[in-house]
C-alpha positions as CSV (number, residue, x, y, z in Angstrom):
1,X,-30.3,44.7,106.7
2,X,-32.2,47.3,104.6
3,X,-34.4,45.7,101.9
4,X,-33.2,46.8,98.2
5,X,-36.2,47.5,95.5
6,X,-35.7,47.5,92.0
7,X,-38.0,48.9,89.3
8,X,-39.5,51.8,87.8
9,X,-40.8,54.7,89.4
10,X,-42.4,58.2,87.9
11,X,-40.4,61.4,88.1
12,X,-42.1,64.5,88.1
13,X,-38.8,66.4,86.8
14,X,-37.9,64.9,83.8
15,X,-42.0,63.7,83.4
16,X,-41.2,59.8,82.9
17,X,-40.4,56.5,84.7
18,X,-37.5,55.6,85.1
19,X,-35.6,52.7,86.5
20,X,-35.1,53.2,90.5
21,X,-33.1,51.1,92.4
22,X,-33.5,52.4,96.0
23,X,-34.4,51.3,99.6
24,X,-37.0,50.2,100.7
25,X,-39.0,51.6,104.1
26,X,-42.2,52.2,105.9
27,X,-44.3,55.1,106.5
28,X,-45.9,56.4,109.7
29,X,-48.7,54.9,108.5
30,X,-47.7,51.8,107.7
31,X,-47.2,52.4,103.8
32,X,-44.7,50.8,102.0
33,X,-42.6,52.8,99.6
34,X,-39.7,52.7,97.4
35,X,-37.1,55.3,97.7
36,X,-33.9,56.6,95.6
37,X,-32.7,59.0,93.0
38,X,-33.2,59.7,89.5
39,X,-31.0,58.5,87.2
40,X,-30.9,61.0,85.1
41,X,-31.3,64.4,86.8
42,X,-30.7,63.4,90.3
43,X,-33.9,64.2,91.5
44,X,-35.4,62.0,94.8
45,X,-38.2,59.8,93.5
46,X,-40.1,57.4,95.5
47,X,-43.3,55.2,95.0
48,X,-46.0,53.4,97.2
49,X,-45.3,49.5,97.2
50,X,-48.0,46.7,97.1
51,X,-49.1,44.8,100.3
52,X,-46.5,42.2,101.2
């Protein structure tokens, strides 16, 4: 089962936040981050999650 996260997260395309709802995994070394796409223009977005 893949966790689900669901938020806001900064695009660099369109130069906001916007809402993300995207999976979440963890990095080689051992960071936790949020991935998905951008609403609005479809660009990949992702951002580094608190400790758990």
């Amino acid at each position: 089962m893949t966790d689900v996260y669901k938020g806001t997260a900064y695009c660099v395309k369109c130069k906001e936040k916007q809402n993300l709802e995207g999976t979440i995994s963890v990095s080689d070394s051992g960071r936790r981050t949020a991935k998905g796409v951008c609403p609005v223009c479809g660009t990949k977005i992702s951002t580094f999650l608190p400790k758990a």
